[in-house]
MMTF fields as JSON, N, C-alpha, C and O atoms, coordinates in Angstrom:
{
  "mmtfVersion": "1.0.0",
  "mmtfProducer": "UNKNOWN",
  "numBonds": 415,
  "numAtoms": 416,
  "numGroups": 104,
  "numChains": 1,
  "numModels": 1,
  "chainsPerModel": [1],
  "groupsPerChain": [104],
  "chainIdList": ["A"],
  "bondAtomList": [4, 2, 8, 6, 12, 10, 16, 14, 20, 18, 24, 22, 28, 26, 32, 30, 36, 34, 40, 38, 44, 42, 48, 46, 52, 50, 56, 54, 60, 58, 64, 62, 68, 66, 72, 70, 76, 74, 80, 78, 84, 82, 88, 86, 92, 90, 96, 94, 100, 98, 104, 102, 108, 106, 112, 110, 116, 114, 120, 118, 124, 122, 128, 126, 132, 130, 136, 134, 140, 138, 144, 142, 148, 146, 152, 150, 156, 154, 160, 158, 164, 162, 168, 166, 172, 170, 176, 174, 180, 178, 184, 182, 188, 186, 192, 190, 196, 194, 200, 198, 204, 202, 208, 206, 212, 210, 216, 214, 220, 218, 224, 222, 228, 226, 232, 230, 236, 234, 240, 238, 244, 242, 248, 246, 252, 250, 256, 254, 260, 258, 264, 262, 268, 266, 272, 270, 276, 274, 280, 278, 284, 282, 288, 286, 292, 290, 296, 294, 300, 298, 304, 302, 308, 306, 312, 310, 316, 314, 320, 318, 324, 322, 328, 326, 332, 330, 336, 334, 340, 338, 344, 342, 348, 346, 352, 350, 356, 354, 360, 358, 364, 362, 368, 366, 372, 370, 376, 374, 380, 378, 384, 382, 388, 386, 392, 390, 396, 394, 400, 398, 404, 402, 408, 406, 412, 410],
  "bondOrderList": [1, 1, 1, 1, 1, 1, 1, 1, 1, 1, 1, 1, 1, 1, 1, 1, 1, 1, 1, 1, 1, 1, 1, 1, 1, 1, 1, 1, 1, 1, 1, 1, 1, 1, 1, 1, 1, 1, 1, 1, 1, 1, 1, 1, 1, 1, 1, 1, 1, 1, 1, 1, 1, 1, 1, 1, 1, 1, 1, 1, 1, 1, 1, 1, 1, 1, 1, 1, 1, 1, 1, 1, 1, 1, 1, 1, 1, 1, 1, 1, 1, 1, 1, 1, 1, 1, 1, 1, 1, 1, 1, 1, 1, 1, 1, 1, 1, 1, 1, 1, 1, 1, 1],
  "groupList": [{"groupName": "UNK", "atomNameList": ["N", "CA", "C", "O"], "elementList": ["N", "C", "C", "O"], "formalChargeList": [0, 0, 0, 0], "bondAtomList": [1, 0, 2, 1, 3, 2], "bondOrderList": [1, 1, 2], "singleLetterCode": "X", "chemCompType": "L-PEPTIDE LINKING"}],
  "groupTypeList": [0, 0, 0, 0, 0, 0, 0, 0, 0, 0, 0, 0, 0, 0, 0, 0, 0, 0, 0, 0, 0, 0, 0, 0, 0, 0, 0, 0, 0, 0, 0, 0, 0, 0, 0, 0, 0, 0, 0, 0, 0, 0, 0, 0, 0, 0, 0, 0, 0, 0, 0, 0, 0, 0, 0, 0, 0, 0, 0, 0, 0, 0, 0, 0, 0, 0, 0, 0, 0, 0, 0, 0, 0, 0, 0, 0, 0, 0, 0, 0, 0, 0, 0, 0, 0, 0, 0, 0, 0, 0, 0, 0, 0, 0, 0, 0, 0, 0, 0, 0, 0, 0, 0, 0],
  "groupIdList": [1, 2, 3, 4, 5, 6, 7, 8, 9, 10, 11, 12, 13, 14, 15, 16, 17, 18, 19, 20, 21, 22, 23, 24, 25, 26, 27, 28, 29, 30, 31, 32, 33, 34, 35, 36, 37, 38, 39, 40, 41, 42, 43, 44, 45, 46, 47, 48, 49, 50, 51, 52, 53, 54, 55, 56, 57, 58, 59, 60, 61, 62, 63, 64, 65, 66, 67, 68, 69, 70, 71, 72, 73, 74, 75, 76, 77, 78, 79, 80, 81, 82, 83, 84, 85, 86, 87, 88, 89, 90, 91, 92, 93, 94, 95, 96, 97, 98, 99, 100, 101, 102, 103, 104],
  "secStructList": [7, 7, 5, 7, 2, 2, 2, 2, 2, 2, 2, 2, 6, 6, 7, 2, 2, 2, 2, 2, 2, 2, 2, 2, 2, 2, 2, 2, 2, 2, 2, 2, 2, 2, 2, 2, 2, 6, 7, 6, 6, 1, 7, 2, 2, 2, 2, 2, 2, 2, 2, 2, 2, 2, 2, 2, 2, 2, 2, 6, 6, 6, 5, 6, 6, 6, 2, 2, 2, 2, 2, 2, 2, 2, 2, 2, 2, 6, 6, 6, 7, 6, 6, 7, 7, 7, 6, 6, 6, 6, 6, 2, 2, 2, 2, 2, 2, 2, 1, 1, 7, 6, 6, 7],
  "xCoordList": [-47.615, -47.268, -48.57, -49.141, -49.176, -50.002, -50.237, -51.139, -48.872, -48.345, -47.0, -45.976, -47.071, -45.79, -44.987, -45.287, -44.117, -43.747, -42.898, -42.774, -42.16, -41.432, -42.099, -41.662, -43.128, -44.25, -44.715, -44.501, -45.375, -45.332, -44.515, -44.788, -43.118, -42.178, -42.345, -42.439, -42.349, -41.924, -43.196, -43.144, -44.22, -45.427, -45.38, -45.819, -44.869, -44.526, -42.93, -42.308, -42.408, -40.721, -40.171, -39.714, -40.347, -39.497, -40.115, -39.617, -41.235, -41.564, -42.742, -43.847, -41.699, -42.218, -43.557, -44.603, -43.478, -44.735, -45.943, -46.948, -45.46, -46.868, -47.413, -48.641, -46.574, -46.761, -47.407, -48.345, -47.355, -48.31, -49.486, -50.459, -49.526, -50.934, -51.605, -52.779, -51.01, -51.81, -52.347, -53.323, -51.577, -51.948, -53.535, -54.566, -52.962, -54.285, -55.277, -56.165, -55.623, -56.35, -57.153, -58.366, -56.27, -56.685, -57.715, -58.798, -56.909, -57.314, -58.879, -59.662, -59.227, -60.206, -61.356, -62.554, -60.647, -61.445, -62.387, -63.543, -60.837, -61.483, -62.539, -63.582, -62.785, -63.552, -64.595, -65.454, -65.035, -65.707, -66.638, -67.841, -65.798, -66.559, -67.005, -68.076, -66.159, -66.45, -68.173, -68.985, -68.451, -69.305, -70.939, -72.055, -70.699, -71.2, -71.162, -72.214, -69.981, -70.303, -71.089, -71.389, -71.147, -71.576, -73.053, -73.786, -73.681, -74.804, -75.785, -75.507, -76.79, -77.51, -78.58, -79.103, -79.124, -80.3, -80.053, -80.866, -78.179, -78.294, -78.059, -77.771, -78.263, -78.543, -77.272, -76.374, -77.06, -76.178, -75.071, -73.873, -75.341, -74.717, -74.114, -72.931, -74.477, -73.645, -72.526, -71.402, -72.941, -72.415, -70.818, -69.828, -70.956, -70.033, -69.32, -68.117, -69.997, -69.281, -68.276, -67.133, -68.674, -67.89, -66.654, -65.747, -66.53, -66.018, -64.67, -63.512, -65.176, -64.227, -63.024, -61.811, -64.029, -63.182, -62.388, -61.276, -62.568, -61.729, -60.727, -59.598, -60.941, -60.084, -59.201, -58.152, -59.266, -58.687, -57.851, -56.755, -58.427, -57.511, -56.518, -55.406, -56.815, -55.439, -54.652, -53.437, -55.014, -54.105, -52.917, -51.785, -53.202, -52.842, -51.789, -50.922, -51.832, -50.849, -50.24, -49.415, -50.418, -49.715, -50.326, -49.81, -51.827, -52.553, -52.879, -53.777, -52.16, -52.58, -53.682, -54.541, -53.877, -54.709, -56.0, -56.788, -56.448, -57.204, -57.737, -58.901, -57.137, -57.5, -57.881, -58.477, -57.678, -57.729, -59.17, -59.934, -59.299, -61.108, -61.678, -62.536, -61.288, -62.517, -62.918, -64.112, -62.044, -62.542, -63.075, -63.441, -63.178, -63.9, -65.345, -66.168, -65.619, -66.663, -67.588, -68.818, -66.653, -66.95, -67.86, -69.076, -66.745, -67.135, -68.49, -69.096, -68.769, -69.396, -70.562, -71.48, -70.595, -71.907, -72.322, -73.404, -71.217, -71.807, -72.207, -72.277, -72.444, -73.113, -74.243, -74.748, -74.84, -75.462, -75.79, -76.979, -74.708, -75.336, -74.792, -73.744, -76.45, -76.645, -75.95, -75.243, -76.024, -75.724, -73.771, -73.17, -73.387, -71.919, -71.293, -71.702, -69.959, -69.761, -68.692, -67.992, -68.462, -67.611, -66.126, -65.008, -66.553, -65.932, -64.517, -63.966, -63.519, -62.65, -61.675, -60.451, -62.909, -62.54, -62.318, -61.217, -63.09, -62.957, -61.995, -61.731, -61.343, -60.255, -59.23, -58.328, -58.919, -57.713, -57.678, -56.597, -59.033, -59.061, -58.699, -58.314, -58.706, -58.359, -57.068, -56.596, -56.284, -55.236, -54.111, -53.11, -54.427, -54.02, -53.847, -52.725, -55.058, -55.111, -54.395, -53.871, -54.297, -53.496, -51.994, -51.224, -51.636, -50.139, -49.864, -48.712, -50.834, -50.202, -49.641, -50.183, -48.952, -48.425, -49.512, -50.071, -49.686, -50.297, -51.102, -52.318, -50.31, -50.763, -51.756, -52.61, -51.602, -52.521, -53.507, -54.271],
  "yCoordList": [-169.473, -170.681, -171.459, -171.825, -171.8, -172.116, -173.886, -174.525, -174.247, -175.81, -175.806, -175.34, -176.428, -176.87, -178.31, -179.503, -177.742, -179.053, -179.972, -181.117, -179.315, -179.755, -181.008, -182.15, -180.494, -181.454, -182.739, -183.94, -182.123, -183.076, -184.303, -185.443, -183.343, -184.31, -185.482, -186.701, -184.968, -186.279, -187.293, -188.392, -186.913, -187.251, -188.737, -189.873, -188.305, -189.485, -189.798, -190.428, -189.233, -190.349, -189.742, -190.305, -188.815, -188.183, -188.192, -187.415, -189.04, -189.804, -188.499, -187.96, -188.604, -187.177, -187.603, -187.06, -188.691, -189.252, -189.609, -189.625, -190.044, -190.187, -188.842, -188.768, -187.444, -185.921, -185.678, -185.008, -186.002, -185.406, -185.896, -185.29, -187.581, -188.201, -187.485, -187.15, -187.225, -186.555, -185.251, -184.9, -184.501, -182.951, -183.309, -182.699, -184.351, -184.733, -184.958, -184.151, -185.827, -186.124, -185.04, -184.98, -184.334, -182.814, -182.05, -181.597, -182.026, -181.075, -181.107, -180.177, -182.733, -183.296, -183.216, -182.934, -183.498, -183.067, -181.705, -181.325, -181.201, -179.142, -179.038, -178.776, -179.145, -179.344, -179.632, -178.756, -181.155, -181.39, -181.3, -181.543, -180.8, -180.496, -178.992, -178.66, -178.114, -176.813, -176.438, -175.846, -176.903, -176.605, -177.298, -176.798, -178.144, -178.987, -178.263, -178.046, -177.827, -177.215, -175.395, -174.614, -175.33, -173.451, -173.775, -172.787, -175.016, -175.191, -175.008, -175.917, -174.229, -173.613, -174.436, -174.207, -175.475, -175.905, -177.415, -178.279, -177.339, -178.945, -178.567, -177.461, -179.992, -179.197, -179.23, -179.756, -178.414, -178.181, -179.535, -179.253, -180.522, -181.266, -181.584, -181.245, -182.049, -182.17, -181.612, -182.116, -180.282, -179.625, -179.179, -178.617, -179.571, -179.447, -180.772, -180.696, -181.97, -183.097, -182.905, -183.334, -182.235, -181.9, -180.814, -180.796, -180.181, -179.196, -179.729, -179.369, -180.72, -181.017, -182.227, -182.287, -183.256, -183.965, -183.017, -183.432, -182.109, -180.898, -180.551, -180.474, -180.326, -180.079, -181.3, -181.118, -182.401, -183.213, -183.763, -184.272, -183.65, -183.625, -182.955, -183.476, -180.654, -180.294, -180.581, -180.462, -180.894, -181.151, -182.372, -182.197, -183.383, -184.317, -184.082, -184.941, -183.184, -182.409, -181.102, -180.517, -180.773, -179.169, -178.263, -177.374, -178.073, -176.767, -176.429, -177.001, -175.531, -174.699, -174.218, -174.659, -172.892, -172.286, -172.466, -171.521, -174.142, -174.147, -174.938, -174.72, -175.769, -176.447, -175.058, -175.483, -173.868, -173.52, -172.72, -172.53, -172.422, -172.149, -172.467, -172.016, -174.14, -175.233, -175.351, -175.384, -175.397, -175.813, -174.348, -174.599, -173.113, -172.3, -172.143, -171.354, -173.107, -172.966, -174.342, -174.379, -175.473, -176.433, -175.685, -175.632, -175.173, -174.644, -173.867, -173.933, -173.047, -172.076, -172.806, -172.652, -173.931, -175.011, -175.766, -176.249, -175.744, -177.076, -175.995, -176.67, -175.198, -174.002, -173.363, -172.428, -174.052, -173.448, -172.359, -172.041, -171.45, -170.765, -170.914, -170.914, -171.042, -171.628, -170.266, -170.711, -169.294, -168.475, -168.087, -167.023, -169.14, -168.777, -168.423, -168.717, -167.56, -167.306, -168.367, -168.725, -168.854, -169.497, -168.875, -169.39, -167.634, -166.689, -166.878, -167.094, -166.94, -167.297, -168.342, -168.353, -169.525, -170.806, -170.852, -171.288, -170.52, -170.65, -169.731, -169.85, -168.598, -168.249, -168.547, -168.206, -169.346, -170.072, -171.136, -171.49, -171.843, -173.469, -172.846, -173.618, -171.563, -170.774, -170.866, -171.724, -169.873, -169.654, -171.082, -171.045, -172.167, -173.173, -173.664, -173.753, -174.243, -174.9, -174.398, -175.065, -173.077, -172.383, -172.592, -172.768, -172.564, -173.19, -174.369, -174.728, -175.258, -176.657, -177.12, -176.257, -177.856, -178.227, -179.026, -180.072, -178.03, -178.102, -179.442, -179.382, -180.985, -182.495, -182.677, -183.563, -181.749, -181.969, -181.841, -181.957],
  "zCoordList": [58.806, 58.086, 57.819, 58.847, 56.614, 56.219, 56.583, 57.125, 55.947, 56.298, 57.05, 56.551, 58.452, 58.59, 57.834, 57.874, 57.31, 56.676, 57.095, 56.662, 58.169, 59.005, 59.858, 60.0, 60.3, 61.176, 59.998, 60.163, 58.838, 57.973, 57.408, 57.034, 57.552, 57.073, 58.528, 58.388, 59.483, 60.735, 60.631, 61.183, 59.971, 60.126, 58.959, 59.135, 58.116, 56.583, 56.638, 55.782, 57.809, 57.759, 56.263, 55.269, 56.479, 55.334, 53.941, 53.127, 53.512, 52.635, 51.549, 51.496, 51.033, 49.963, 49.464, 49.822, 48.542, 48.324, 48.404, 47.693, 49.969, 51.257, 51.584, 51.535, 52.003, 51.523, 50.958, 51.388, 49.81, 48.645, 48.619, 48.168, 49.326, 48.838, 49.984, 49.831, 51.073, 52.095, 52.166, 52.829, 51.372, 51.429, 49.765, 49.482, 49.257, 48.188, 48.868, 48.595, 49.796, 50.437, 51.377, 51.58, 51.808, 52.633, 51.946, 52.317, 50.536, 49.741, 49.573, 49.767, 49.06, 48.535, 49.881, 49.897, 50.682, 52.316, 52.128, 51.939, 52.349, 52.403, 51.398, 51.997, 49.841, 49.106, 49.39, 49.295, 49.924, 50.181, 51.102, 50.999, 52.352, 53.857, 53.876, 54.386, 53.311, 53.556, 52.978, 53.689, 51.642, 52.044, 52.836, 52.699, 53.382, 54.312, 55.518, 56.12, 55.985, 56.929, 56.809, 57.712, 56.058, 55.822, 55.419, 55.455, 55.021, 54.519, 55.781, 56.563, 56.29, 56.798, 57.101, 58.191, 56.332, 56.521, 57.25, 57.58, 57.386, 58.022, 59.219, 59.677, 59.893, 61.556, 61.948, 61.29, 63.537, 63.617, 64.229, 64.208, 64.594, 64.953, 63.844, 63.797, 63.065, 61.563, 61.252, 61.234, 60.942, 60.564, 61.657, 61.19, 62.982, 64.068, 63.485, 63.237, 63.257, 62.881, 61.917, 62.076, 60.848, 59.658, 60.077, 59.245, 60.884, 61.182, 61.893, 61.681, 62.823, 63.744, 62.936, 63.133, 61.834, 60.556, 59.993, 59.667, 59.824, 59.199, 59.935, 59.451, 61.026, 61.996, 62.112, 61.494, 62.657, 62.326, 61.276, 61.51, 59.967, 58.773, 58.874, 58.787, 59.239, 59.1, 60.215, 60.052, 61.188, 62.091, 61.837, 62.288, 61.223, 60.721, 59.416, 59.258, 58.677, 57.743, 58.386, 57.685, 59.138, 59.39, 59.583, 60.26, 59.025, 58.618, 60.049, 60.667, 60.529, 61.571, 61.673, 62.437, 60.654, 60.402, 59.981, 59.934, 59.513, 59.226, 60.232, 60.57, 60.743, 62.212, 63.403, 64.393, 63.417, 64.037, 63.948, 64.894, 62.981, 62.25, 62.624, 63.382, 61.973, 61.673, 63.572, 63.87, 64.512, 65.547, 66.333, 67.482, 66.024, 66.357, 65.755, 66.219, 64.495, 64.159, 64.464, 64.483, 64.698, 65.714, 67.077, 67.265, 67.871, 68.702, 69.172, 70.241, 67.9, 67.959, 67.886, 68.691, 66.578, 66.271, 67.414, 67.747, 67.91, 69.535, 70.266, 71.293, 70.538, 71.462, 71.086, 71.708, 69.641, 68.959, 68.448, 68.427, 67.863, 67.283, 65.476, 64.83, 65.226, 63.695, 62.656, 61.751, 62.675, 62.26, 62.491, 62.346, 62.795, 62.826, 61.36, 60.237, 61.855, 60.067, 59.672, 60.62, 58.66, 57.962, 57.676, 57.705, 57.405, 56.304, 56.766, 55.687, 57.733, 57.862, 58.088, 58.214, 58.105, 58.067, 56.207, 55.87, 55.271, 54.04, 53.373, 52.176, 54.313, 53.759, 54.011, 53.246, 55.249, 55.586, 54.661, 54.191, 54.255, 53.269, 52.114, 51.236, 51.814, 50.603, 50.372, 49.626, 51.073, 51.473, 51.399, 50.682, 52.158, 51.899, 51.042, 50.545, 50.471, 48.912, 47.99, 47.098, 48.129, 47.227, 47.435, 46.491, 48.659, 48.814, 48.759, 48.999, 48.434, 48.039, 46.681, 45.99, 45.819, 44.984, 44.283, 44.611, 42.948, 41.777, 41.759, 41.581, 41.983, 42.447, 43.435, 43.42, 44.348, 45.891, 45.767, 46.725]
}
């Protein structure tokens, strides 16, 4: 399950609207952080920073899967190693985005 929506729904009181502005907001997140975090030349604390906002975002809508990435590559950044891969954090943000509604 990419999004629980179920979780979502309890999250906005049912509120379809608030839904959508949130999975917009996600969206515009993932966009923006992903590649912030895969960028190589910023250090790694940063880049853990960005990771774990990410994490936080999907957790906050449903996204399992991408919360679950983002905080292995958290992880991996706070332990330093600079060379962690992305590659499956950006196919879950893939994967996602793609299941959201055309608006998001």
């Amino acid at each position: 399950m990419l999004i629980d929506r179920e979780f979502l729904a309890r999250q906005t009181f049912g509120d379809l609207e608030l839904a959508s502005e949130l999975l917009g907001l996600f969206a515009d997140q993932c966009r923006r952080l992903l590649p912030l975090i895969g960028e190589a030349a910023r250090p790694l604390g940063e880049r853990a920073d960005f990771a774990h906002t990410l994490k936080g975002s999907a957790l906050g809508v449903g996204a399992g899967r991408v919360a679950a990435r983002a905080s292995a590559v958290e992880d991996a950044l706070r332990a330093g190693d600079a060379a962690v891969s992305t590659e499956a954090l950006s196919e879950a943000v893939a994967d996602t985005l793609a299941a959201l509604p055309a608006s998001s």
